[in-house]
N, C-alpha and C positions, 0 to 999 in steps of 0.2 A: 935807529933803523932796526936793530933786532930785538927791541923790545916791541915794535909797531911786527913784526914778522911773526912775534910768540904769542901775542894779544889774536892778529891774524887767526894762526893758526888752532889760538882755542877759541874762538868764536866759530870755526869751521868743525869741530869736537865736538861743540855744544852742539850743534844744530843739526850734526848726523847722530848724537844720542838722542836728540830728540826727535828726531824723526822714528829713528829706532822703537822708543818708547811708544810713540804715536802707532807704530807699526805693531809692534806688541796687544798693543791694547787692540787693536780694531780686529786681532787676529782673536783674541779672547773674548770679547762680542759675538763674532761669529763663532765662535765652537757653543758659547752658551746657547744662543739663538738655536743652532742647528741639534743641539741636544734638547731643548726642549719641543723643537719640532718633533723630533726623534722618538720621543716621550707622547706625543697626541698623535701618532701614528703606529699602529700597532701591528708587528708582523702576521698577525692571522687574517688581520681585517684587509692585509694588501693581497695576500690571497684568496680569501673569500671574492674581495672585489676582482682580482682576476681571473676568476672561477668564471666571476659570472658575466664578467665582458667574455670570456671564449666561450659560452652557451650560448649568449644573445649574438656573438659571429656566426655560431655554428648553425644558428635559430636563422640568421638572416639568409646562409649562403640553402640552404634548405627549401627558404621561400625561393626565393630566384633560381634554383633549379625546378622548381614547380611551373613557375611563372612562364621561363622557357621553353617548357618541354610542349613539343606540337599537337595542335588539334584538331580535330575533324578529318578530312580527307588526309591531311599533311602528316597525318600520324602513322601513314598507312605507307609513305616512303620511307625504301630503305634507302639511307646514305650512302653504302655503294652503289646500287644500284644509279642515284643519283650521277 
C-alpha cells in the first residue's frame, strides 16, 4: 500500500512538471512571437499612422460641419430667435 501511494504520488509530480514545462514553453513562444511582432512594427510608423488617422477625423468632422450648415433662406435664421 505505501509503495502504490509513492508510485501515486510521483505520477501526480511527473505530470504537474510537465504541465509546468508545457507551460513554460508556450509562454516562451509567445514572447518570441510577440518580439518579433514587435520588431515589424515600428514606433514612428504607429505614429505617423496616428497622425494621420487624426487628420482624416479632423478632414471628416470638417466635411460634416459643411454639409450641416444651413442654406438658402434657413441661413437667414437665427436660432434664438427660433
Amino acid at each position: 500500500g505505501n509503495f502504490q501511494l509513492r508510485i501515486h504520488d510521483q505520477m501526480i509530480m511527473l505530470e504537474a512538471a510537465k504541465a509546468t514545462t508545457e507551460t513554460v514553453d508556450a509562454l516562451r513562444t509567445g514572447a518570441a512571437a510577440m518580439k518579433a511582432m514587435q520588431k515589424a512594427t515600428n514606433i514612428d510608423d504607429v505614429d505617423k499612422t496616428m497622425d494621420e488617422i487624426n487628420e482624416q477625423t479632423e478632414n471628416m468632422k470638417q466635411i460634416q460641419d459643411a454639409l450641416s450648415a444651413p442654406l438658402g433662406a434657413s441661413a437667414d435664421f437665427d436660432e434664438d430667435e427660433l
